[in-house]
N, C-alpha and C positions, 0 to 999 in steps of 0.2 A: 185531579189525581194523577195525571201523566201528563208527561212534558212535551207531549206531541201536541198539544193544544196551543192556539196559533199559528199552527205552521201550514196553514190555508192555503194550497198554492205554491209551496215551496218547491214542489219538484219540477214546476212548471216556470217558476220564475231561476230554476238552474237553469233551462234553456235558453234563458234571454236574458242575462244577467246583463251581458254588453250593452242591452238597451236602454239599460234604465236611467234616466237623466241624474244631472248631481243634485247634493244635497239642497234644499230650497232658499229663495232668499227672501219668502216670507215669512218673516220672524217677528212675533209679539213678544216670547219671553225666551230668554236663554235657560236651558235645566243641565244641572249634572244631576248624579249616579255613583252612588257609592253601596259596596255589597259588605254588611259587617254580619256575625253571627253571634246566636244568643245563647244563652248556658245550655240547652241543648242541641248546640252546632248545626243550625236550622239558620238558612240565610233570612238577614233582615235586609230591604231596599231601602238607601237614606236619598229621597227625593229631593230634589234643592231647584227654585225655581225665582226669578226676579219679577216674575208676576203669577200667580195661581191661576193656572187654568185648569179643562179637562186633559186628560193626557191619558195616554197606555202605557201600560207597564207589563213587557214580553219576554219572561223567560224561554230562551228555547237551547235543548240540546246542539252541541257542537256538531253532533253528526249531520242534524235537519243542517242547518247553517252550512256546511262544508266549507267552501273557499269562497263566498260570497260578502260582498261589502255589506256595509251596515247601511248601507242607503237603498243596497240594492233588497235587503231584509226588511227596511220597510217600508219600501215600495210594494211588498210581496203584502205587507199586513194592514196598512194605512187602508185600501178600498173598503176590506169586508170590515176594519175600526167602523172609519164611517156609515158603512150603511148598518151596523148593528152596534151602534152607543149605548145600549145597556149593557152587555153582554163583553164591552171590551176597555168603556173606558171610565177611569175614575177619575172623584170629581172633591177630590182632598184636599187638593194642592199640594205644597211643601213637606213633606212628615217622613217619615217609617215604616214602611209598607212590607206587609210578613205574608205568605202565600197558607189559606186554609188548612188544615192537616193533611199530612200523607202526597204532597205535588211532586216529589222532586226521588226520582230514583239516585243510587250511584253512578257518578259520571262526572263528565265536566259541559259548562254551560254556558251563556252567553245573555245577559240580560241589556234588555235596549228601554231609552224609554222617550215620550218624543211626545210634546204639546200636539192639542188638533181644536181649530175652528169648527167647532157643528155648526155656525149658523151660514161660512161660506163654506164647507165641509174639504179644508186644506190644514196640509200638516203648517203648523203653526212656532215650532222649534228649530233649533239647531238637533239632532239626533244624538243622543246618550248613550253610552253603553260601559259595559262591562260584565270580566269574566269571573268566574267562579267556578268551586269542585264540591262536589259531596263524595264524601268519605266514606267508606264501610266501617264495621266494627273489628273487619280478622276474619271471621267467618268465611271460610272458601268449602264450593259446594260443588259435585260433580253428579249427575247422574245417569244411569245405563238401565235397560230392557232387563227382565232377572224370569223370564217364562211370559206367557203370551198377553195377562192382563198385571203384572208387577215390575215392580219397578226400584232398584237399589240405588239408595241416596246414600255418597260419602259425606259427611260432613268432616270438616276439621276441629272441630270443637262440641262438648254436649253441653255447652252453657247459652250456647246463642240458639234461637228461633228462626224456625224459616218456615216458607209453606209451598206446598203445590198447586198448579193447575193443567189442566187439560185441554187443549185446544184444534178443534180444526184446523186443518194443516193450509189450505187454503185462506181461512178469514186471519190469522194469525200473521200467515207470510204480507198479506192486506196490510195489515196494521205495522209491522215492520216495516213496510215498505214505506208507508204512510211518515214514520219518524219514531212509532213506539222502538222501546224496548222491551227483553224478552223480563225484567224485573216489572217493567208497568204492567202487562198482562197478568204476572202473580200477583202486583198487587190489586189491580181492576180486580181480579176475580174474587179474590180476600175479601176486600171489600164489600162487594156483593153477594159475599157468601153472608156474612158478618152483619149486614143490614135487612138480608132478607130473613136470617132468624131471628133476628129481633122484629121485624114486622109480624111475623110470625107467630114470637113466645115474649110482647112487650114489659112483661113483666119481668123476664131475665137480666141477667146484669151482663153487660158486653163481653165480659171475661168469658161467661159463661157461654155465650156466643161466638166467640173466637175459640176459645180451646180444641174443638174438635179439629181445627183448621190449620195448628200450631202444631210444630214437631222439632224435637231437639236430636242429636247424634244421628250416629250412621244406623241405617235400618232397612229392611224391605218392606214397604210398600203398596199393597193390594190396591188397585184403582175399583176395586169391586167392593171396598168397604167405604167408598169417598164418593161414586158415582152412580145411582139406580139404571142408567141406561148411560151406552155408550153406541155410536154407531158405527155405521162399517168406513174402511176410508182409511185415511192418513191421517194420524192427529200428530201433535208435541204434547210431549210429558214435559214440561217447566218446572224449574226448583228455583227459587230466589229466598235469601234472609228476609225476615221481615221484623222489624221492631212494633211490640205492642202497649200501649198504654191505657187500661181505661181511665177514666176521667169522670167516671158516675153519669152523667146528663150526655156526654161524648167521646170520644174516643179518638187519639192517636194509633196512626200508622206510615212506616216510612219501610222502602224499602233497604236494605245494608248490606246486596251483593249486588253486581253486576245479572246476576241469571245465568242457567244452565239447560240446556235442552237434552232430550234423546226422541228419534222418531220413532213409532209405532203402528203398524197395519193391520186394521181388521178384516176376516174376510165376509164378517157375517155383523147386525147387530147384537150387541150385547144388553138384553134385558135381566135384571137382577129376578129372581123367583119369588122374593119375597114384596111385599108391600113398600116395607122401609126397611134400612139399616139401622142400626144403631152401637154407637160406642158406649160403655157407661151409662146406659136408660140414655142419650138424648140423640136428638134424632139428627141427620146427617144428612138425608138426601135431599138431592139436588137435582137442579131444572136438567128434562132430557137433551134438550138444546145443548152445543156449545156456549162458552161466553164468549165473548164478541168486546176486543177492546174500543169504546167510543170516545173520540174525542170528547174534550168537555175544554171548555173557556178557564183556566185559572181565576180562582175568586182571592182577593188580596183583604186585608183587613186591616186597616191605622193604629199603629199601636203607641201611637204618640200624639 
């Protein structure tokens, strides 16, 4: 669901970029790399290879990446490929390779992809890449503090959806620093908003599940009708667009702004008085904890 996934090591291999040798010249198969996208402007990988092997395929944000070669990127990814082949490498060969729903924030990107030996455990290709953007809808979104637990979102538009999140100011700045963006944390936490009421009430339909979570135009805000406990401390209030689709059996989600932040200081915690909240009879609250952006491995799926 976030594009910080793979980038294992990246700030560590900024420091030692100059070391990393050149590209290998053990080569089984040559691959390219091509980025096309499909009627809803969601990038497709067109893998192309002169022998099918296992191989990775790493989108990662321009920021994680900074001014770093493509060798020296995976140099950075190639060890933990190897020692964790479930989890990084696919085993399709040649085709069309689409990223699970909801991977890819607004931004611009960098997709690599590059053969690997498991059985002498060496990168096996010449190294692929290519760049890519995702786009927003228009939607531009700003928000500010409006009294001690509120919060006022401009929006530019009341046709487009977005949603918020809350975060500890320390695990967030973490995750940032890590390679998230302030849109992956909206959407991690959406998500998990969205999945844990459906665990919850599985007879609902995902709409129904998303709706509380969903807000269109400009409005205030109350984090006391979104959150049952809030603690003391430093948080971010996050605003990002969010596109929703359900899908009956699943459900689509992407982010379609960049993100917006404002900070916020409590001096006390905040326990709500009541049991639960609710909007509309359905119920809204939510874990006392912060959420907590986690990496996760991009899952890809063959559409060809």
């Amino acid at each position: 669901m976030t594009v910080a996934a793979l980038a294992l090591g990246m700030m560590g291999c900024k420091k030692n970029a100059n070391e990393v040798t050149n590209e290998p010249n053990y080569v089984v198969t040559e691959i390219s790399l091509d980025v096309e996208f499909d009627a809803n402007d969601e990038p497709v990988f067109v893998v192309k290879m002169t022998q099918d092997m296992p191989f990775v395929l790493a989108p990662l944000s321009e920021s994680v990446i900074a001014n770093l070669s493509d060798s020296a990127v995976v140099a950075t990814i190639l060890p933990e490929a190897l020692k964790n082949p479930n989890s990084y490498v696919l085993n399709g060969g040649s085709g069309k390779y689409q990223p699970d729903y909801g991977q890819f924030a607004v931004g611009k990107y960098k997709v690599f992809a590059f053969a690997v030996d498991l059985v002498n455990n060496k990168l096996a290709s010449n190294i692929a890449s290519a760049s890519f953007e995702i786009k927003g809808n228009g939607l531009v979104l700003s928000v500010e503090q409006d009294g001690l637990l509120s919060v006022k979102v401009d929006a530019s538009d009341a046709q487009h959806t977005y949603a918020i999140a809350l975060y500890d100011k320390k695990l967030a700045d973490n995750a940032l620093q890590a390679g998230a963006t302030l849109a992956d944390l909206v959407l991690a936490d959406f998500v998990q908003s969205i999945d844990g009421d459906k665990l919850a009430y599985p007879d609902s339909s995902y709409t129904w599940c998303a709706e509380p979570y969903l807000f269109v135009g400009s409005q205030t805000l109350d984090l006391r009708d979104l959150y049952s406990t809030i603690s003391a401390g430093d948080h971010y209030v996050l605003v990002a667009g969010i596109d929703f689709i359900d899908a009956d059996t699943a459900y689509y989600a992407k982010a379609t702004t960049t993100g917006s932040s404002v900070s916020i200081h409590l001096d006390q915690d905040y326990v709500e008085p009541q049991a639960v909240k609710g909007i509309d009879g359905k119920l809204i609250r939510r874990k006392a904890q912060m959420k907590y952006f986690e990496k996760k491995q991009i899952k890809f799926h063959k559409i060809d």
